[in-house]
BAFIBA-808840 format. One line per 8 residues: number of its first residue (from 1); for each residue x, z, y of C-alpha. Coordinates in Angstrom, 2 decimals, always signed. Layout:
// BAFIBA-808840
NUM> X:Z:Y; ...
// end
This chain:
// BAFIBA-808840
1> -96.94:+108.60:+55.48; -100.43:+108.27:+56.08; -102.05:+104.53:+56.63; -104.97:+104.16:+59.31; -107.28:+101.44:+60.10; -108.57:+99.69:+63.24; -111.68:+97.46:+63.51; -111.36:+95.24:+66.34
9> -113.58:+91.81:+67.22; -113.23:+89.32:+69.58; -114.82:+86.01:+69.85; -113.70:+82.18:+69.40; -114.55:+79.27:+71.86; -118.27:+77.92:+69.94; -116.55:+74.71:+69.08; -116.05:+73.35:+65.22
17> -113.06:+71.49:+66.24; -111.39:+74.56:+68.14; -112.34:+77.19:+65.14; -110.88:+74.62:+62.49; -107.11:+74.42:+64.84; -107.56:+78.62:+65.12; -108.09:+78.66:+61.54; -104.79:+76.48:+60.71
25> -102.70:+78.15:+62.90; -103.72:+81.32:+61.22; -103.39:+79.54:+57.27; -100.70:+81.28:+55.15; -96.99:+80.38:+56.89; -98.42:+79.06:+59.94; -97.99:+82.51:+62.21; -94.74:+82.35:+64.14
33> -92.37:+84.76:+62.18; -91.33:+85.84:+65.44; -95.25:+87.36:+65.78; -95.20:+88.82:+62.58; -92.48:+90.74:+62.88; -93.41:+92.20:+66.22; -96.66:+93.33:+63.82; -94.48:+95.07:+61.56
41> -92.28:+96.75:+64.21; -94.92:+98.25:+66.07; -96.38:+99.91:+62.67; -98.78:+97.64:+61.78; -98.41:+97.77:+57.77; -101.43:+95.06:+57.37; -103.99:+92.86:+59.06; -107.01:+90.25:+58.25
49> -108.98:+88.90:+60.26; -112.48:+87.69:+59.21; -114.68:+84.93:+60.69; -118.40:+84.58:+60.86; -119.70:+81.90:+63.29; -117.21:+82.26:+66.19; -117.28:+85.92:+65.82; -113.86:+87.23:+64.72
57> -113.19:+90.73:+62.87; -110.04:+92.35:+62.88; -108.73:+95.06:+60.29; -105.71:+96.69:+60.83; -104.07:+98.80:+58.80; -100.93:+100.90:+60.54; -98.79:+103.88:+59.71; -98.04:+106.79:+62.01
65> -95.83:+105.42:+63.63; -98.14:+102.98:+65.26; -99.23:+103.40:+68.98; -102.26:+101.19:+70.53; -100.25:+101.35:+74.13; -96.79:+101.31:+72.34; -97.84:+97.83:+71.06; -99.24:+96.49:+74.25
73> -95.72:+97.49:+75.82; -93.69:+96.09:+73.28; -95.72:+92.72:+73.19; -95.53:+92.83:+76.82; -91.92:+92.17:+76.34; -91.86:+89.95:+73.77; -91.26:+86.35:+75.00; -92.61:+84.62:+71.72
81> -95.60:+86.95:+71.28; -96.88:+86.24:+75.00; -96.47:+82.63:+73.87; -98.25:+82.84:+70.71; -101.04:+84.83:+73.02; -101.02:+82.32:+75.64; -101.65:+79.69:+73.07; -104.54:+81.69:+71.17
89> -106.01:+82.14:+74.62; -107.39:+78.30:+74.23; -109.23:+78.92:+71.53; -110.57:+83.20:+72.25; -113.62:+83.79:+74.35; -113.74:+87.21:+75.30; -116.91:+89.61:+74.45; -119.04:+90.19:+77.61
97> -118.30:+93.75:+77.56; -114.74:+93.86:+76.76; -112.80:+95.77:+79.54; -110.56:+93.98:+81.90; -107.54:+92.59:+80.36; -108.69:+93.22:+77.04; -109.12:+91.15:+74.50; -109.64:+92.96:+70.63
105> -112.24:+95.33:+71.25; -112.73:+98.31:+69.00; -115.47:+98.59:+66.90; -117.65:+101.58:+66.33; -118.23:+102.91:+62.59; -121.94:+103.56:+62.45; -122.03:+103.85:+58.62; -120.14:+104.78:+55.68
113> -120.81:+105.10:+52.18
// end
């Protein structure tokens, strides 16, 4: 089985207070287990996210059976997960040119080594 990766960014609220509540509900065993294992069903092998200012990075690392739609659908459906979203919302700002609806936006590669 092959592993790919996704670079994704989005953007936090520009407030110390907000980015330090983001940042603990992210700290090791504070993610819902109910989120994480909607992760690992959809294919989703492993996943950081990295923070510089407000700006959030998002690495993702999936196997083949992973599906960018397939996830939206399944989190779609998820009680928990749109719970955990909704809650995440208070704290996300989205990028000016992300599309409607979206919040993780791709990022290009423009250099490798």
């Amino acid at each position: 089985m092959s592993i790919k990766k996704h670079y994704l960014a989005l953007d936090l609220q520009d407030d110390p207070e907000l980015i330090a509540q983001y940042k603990e509900y992210h700290a090791p065993g504070n993610v819902w287990p109910e989120v994480l294992q909607s992760l690992r069903d959809s294919g989703v092998v492993d996943m950081e996210i990295h923070l510089t200012g407000n700006r959030l990075f998002m690495v993702l690392e999936v196997d083949d059976t992973f599906d960018m739609e397939r996830k939206a659908r399944m989190d779609a459906d998820n009680h928990k997960v749109q719970e955990w979203e909704e809650l995440m919302m208070k704290f996300q700002k989205l990028l000016p040119w992300a599309q409607d609806g979206q919040k993780w936006v791709p990022m290009e590669r423009v250099f490798k080594l």
